[in-house]
C-alpha positions as CSV (number, residue, x, y, z in Angstrom):
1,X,-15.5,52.5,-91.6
2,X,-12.3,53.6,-89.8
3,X,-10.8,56.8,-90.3
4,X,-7.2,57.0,-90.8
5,X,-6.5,58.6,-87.3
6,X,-8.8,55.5,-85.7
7,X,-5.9,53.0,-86.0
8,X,-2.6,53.1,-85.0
9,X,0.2,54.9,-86.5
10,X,3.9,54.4,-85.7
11,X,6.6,56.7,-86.5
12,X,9.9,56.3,-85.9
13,X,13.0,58.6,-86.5
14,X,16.8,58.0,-86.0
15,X,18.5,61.3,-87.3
16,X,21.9,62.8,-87.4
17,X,21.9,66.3,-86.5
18,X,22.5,67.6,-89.6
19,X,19.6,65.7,-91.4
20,X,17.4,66.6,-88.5
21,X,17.8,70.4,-88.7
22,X,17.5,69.8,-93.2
23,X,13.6,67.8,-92.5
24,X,12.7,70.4,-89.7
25,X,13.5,73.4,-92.0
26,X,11.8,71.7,-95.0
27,X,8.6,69.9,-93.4
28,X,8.1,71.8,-90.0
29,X,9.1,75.3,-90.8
30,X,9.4,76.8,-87.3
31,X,12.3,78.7,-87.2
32,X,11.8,79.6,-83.4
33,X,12.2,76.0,-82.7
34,X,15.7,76.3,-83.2
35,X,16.0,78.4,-79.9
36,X,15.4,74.7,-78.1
37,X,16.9,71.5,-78.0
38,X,17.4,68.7,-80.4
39,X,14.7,66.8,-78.4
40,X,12.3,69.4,-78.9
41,X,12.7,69.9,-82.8
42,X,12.5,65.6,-83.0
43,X,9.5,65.5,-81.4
44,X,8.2,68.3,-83.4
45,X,9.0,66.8,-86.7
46,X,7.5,63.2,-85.4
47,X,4.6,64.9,-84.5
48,X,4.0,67.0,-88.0
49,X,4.9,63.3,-90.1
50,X,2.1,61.7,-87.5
51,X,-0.2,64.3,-88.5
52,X,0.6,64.3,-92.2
53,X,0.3,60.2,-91.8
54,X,-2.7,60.0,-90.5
55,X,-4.5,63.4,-91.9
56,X,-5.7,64.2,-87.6
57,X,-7.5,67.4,-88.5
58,X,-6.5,70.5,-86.0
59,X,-9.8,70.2,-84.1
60,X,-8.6,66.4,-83.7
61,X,-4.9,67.4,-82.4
62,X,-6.7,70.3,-80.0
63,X,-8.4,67.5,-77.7
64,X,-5.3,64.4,-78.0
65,X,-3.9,63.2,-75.0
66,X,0.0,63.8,-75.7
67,X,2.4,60.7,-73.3
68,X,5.6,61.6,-73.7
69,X,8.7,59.5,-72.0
70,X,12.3,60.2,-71.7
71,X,15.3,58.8,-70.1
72,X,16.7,62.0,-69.2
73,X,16.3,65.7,-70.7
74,X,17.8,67.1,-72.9
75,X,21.6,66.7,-72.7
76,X,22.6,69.2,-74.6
77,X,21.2,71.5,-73.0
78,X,22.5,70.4,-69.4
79,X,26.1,70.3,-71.2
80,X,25.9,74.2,-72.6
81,X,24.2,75.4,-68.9
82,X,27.6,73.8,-67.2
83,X,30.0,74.7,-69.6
84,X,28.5,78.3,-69.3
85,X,29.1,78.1,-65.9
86,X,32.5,76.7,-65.9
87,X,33.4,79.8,-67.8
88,X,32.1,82.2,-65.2
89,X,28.9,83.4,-67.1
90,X,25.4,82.6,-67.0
91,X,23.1,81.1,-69.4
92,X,19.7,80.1,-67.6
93,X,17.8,79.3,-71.1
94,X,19.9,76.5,-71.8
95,X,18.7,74.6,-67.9
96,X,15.2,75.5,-69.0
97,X,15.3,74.4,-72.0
98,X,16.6,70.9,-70.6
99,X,13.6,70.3,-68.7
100,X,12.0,67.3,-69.7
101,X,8.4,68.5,-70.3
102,X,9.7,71.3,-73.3
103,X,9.4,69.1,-76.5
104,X,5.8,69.0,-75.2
105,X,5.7,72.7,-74.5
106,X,6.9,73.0,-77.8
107,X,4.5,70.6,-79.5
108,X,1.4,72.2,-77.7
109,X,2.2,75.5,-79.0
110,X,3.3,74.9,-82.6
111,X,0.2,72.4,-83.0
112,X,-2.1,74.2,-81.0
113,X,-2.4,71.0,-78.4
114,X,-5.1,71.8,-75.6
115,X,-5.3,68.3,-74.4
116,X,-3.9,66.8,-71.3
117,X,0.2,66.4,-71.5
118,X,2.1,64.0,-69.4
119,X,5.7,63.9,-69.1
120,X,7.6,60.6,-67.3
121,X,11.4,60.4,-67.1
122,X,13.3,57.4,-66.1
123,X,15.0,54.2,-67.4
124,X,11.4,52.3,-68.1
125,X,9.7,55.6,-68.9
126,X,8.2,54.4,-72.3
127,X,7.4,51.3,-70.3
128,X,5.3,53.9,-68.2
129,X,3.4,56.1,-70.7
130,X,2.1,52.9,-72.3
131,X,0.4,51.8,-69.2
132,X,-1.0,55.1,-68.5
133,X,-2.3,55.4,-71.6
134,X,-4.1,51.8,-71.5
135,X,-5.5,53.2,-68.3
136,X,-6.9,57.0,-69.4
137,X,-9.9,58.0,-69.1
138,X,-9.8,59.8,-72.3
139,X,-12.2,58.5,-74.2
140,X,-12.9,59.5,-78.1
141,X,-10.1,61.8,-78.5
142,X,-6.5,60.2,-79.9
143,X,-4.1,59.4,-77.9
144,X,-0.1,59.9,-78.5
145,X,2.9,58.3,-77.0
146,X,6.6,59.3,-77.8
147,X,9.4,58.1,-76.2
148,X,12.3,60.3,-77.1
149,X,16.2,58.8,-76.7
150,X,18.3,62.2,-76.4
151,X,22.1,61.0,-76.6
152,X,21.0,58.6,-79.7
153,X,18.7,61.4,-81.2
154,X,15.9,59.2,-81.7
155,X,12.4,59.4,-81.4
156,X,9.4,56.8,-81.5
């Protein structure tokens, strides 16, 4: 007999900002996520409806291989860090938080991740994670793939 986190689960979200930052505050309850960029609190939501989905128990999520891909990183953040310094100040967090491998950061610490993390950017990124993942040598842990799309706010 399978259990539910033995076959495959796909979730998918397509949010507007102002419905993303209702289902994080309702389902994900972090309110330190909100520090970090849209991409970040997507995947994290994702992430907490995969686990719900497919009841992964904690010792399950500890040991999953985590394949995230992303076009770019977070926008958002890249536009505050250049408007900041367009108006002569500084604001370093916001570059940081732009970097592509936060929303996993983010994921490992709010769901107490151990396993291995892999971040690939580009244009055929999700292409990318896929194959790695057919080719990992982790064997009878779960595996997840995400493939985040910032400027569309979407997340699969």
């Amino acid at each position: 007999m399978m259990s539910r986190h033995d076959e495959a689960t796909s979730i998918h979200l397509a949010l507007p900002q102002s419905e993303l930052d209702r289902c994080f505050r309702r389902e994900v309850k972090w309110p330190q996520a909100f520090r970090v960029g849209t991409d970040s609190r997507l995947l994290l939501l994702a992430l907490h409806r995969l686990f719900e989905a497919t009841g992964l128990s904690r010792a399950g999520r500890h040991h999953a291989a985590t394949y995230l891909g992303c076009r770019y990183g977070a926008q958002e953040c890249y536009g505050e860090f250049d408007q900041a310094l367009s108006e002569g100040r500084s604001n370093p967090l916001a570059y940081a938080y732009a970097l592509p491998s936060i929303p996993l950061a983010c994921a490992s610490l709010l769901f107490q991740m151990r396993g291995q993390t892999y971040t690939v950017v580009g244009p055929q990124a999700g292409v990318q994670i896929a194959d790695m993942a057919a080719t990992s040598p982790q064997t009878g842990h779960p595996i997840i793939l995400a493939a985040l799309s910032s400027p569309a706010h979407a997340v699969s």
